[in-house]
Each structure stands twice: as structure tokens, then as C-alpha cells.
C-alpha positions, 0 to 999 in steps of 0.5 A: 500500500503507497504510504503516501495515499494512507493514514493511520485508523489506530494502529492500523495503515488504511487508504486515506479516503476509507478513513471517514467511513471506519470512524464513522461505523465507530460512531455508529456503534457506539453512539447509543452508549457514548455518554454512559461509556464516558463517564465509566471510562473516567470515572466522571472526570470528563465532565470536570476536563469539559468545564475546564475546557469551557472556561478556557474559551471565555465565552460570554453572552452573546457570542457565536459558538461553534462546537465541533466534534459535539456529540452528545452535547455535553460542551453545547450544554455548558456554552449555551448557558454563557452566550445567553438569548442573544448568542448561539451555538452550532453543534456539529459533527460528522456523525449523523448518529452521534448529532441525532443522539444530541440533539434529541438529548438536548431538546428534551432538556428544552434547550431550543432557543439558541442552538443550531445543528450541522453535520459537517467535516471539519477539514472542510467548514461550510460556514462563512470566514470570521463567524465564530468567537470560539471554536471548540473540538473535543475528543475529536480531533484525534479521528479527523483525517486531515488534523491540519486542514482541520485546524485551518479551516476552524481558524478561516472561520473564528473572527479576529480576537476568537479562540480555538479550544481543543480538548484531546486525550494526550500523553501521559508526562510521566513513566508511572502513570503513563503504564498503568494508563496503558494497561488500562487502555489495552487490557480493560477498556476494551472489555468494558466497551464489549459489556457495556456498548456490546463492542470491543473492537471500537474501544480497542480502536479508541485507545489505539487513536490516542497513541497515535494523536500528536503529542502535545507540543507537536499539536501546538506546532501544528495550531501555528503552523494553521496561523493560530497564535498565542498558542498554549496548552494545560494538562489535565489529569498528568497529561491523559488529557491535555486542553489546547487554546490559540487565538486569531489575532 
């Protein structure tokens, strides 16, 4: 197979353009389960790594939001109650699955007023430039093919003085740490994927996604690279996660 035409799905080499397709039959599978499996996964510490996230993108009331990679709507949740009446937010992802399972989530909680939906690629934004006053993705860009394009499609559409937030599994800063979140990884997370969402494979591939996800100040490197400055990352958790925040200026 021509490296050149390939990328990575976990560990596995696949041609480029099968990639969106794999990720998407993940999503598929596990959409159902996603926020029960979260809060297994974590232990509930997602919702605090979400909260922080959300405060580092200084949002305020009427402000345009665009939640990429959203989901279920945890993140929309949290944004939509700091832009107010007067602001929006866009919950978006490339799953249909998965912005169906939000969706439905959040208009039974009423949430109405101000939020819209987009199924769209984030390498490809289909929104006018200089939008959004923050863009955030979480636990998505792992997945996207094209991390550059991604990155600089979100900053095309963040108007000047906005910021871009990404929240991603990353990479454990110490030795310690980073075995036993191993042997978690490959040994237990994947039988709790199969008990609880009735599918290994796809959590096996989850955990295989974030070995392969930049390391931290790789991804930094690659949000300047996409014209985004200021750039810094935070920790979260001995760096299994890590929060990205770059401005355009």
C-alpha cells in the first residue's frame, strides 16, 4: 500500500479516503452508549476536563459558538448557558448518529432557543470566514483525517480576537502513570466497551487513536503552523488529557 495515499485508523495503515467511513461505523456503534461509556471510562472526570475546557474559551453572552466534534452535547450544554438569548451555538459533527443522539438529548432538556445543528467535516467548514468567537473540538480531533486542514479551516472561520479550544486525550508526562494508563487502555477498556456498548473492537480502536494523536507540543506546532497564535496548552489529569487554546489575532 503507497504510504503516501494512507493514514493511520489506530494502529492500523488504511487508504486515506476509507478513513471517514471506519470512524464513522465507530460512531455508529457506539453512539447509543457514548455518554454512559464516558463517564465509566473516567470515572466522571470528563465532565470536570469539559468545564475546564469551557472556561478556557471565555465565552460570554452573546457570542457565536461553534462546537465541533459535539456529540452528545455535553460542551453545547455548558456554552449555551454563557452566550445567553442573544448568542448561539452550532453543534456539529460528522456523525449523523452521534448529532441525532444530541440533539434529541438536548431538546428534551428544552434547550431550543439558541442552538443550531450541522453535520459537517471539519477539514472542510461550510460556514462563512470570521463567524465564530470560539471554536471548540473535543475528543475529536484525534479521528479527523486531515488534523491540519482541520485546524485551518476552524481558524478561516473564528473572527479576529476568537479562540480555538481543543480538548484531546494526550500523553501521559510521566513513566508511572503513563503504564498503568496503558494497561488500562489495552487490557480493560476494551472489555468494558464489549459489556457495556456490546463492542470491543471500537474501544480497542479508541485507545489505539490516542497513541497515535500528536503529542502535545507537536499539536501546538501544528495550531501555528494553521496561523493560530498565542498558542498554549494545560494538562489535565498528568497529561491523559491535555486542553489546547490559540487565538486569531
Amino acid at each position: 500500500m503507497n504510504t503516501q495515499n494512507t493514514t493511520h485508523f489506530g494502529f492500523k495503515q488504511v487508504a486515506t479516503e476509507e478513513k471517514v467511513a471506519l470512524v464513522r461505523g465507530v460512531f455508529d456503534s457506539v453512539a447509543a452508549q457514548y455518554d454512559v461509556m464516558n463517564d465509566l471510562m473516567s470515572l466522571g472526570i470528563h465532565r470536570i476536563w469539559k468545564r475546564v475546557a469551557v472556561q478556557l474559551g471565555n465565552v460570554r453572552a452573546g457570542d457565536q459558538v461553534l462546537d465541533l466534534a459535539g456529540g452528545t452535547g455535553d460542551l453545547t450544554t455548558l456554552f449555551e448557558k454563557r452566550v445567553g438569548k442573544s448568542g448561539q451555538v452550532v453543534l456539529a459533527d460528522i456523525n449523523a448518529a452521534m448529532l441525532r443522539t444530541g440533539r434529541d438529548r438536548l431538546i428534551n432538556r428544552g434547550l431550543v432557543g439558541n442552538i443550531r445543528y450541522a453535520q459537517v467535516n471539519a477539514e472542510c467548514l461550510p460556514f462563512a470566514d470570521n463567524s465564530f468567537d470560539c471554536v471548540c473540538i473535543a475528543f475529536g480531533l484525534r479521528n479527523v483525517t486531515d488534523k491540519d486542514a482541520a485546524l485551518r479551516s476552524m481558524h478561516r472561520v473564528l473572527k479576529p480576537g476568537g479562540r480555538v479550544i481543543v480538548l484531546e486525550f494526550s500523553h501521559p508526562i510521566d513513566k508511572i502513570t503513563e503504564k498503568v494508563y496503558d494497561f488500562y487502555s489495552f487490557n480493560l477498556l476494551p472489555k468494558i466497551g464489549g459489556l457495556v456498548a456490546k463492542d470491543e473492537d471500537s474501544y480497542r480502536y479508541l485507545a489505539e487513536s490516542i497513541r497515535m494523536h500528536p503529542k502535545q507540543d507537536e499539536l501546538k506546532n501544528m495550531m501555528e503552523a494553521a496561523g493560530l497564535e498565542r498558542c498554549e496548552y494545560f494538562n489535565m489529569t498528568q497529561g491523559i488529557v491535555a486542553i489546547h487554546r490559540g487565538y486569531k489575532l
